[in-house]
C-alpha positions in Angstrom: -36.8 -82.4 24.3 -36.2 -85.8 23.5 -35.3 -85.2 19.8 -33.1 -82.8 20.7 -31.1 -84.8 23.1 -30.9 -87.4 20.3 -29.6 -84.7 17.6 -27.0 -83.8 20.3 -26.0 -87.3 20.3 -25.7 -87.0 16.5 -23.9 -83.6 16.5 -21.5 -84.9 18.9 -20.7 -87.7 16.5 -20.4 -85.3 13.7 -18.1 -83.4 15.4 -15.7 -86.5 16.2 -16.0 -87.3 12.4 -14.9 -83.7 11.3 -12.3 -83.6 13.8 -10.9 -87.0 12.8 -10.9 -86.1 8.9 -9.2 -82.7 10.1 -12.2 -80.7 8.4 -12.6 -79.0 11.5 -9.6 -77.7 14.0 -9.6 -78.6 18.1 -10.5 -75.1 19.0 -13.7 -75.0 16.7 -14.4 -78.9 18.1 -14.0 -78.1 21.9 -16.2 -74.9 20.7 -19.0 -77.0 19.3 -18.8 -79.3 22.0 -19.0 -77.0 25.1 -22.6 -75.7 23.2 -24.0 -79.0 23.0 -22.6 -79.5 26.7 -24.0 -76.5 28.3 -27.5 -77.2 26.9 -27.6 -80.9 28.4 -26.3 -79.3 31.5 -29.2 -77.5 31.6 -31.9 -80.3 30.2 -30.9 -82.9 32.4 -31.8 -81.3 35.9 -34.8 -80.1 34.4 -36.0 -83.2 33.5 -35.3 -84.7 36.8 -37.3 -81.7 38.0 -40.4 -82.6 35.8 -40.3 -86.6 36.4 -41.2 -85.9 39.7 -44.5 -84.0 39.1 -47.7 -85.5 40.6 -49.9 -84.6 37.4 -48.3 -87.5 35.4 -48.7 -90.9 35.1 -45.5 -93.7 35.8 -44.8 -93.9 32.4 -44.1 -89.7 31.4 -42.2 -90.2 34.3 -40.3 -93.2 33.4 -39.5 -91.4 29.7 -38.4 -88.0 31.6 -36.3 -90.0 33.7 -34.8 -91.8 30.9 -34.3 -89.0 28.7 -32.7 -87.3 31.5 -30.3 -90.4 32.0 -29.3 -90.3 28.4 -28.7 -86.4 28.5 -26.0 -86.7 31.2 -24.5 -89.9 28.8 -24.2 -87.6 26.1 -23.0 -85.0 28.0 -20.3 -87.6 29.5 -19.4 -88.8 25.7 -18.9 -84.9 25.0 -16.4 -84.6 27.7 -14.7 -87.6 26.5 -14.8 -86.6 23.3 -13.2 -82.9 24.5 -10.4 -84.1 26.7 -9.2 -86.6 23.5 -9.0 -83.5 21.6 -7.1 -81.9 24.3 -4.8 -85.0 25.0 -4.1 -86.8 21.3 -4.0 -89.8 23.2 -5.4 -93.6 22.1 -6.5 -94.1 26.0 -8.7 -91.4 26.0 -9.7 -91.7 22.3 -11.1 -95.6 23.8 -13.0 -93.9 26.4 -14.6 -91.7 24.0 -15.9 -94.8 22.0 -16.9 -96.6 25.1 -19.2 -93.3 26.4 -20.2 -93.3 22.5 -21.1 -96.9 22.5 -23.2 -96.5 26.4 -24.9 -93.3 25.2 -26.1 -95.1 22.0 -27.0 -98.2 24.2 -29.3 -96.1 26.2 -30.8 -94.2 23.2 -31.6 -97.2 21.9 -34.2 -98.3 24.8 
């Protein structure tokens, strides 16, 4: 689970860059995104779910709770990313960089 919450941090990115260099169009973006979004909207609960089993030790619980904390920052940078698509707008382009820059930040511990 934990590469694939990295990759989504990646595709994410990749899907900024395409959108920026107009390879790919905002419907086929917001498309992309929302798959990325729905599966970390599933992952992150059900890693809560699991750091709170008894059979493991404090720190497969500490790493589930992480992972699940960077899920729902990815998921926040998708959003960001989405409603910049929607809007066209430098404000919202910023707070797609900053939820970029806090998802990495956490991926990086």
């Amino acid at each position: 689970m934990v590469a694939y919450v990295a990759e989504s941090h990646i595709n994410v990115g990749l899907i900024a860059d395409g959108y920026a260099g107009e390879a790919i169009k905002g419907e086929q973006a917001t498309a992309l995104l929302q798959l990325s979004k729905n599966f970390l909207g599933q992952i992150e609960p059900r890693l809560k779910k699991l750091s709170k089993s008894k059979d493991l030790g404090d720190a497969d619980k500490k790493a589930f709770i992480d992972t699940a904390e960077v899920a729902k920052l990815i998921n926040d940078e998708a959003s960001a990313l989405e409603k910049f698509i929607d809007s066209d707008e430098d404000e919202d382009k910023e707070k797609y960089a900053k939820a970029r820059e806090k998802a990495q930040a956490k991926l990086d511990k």
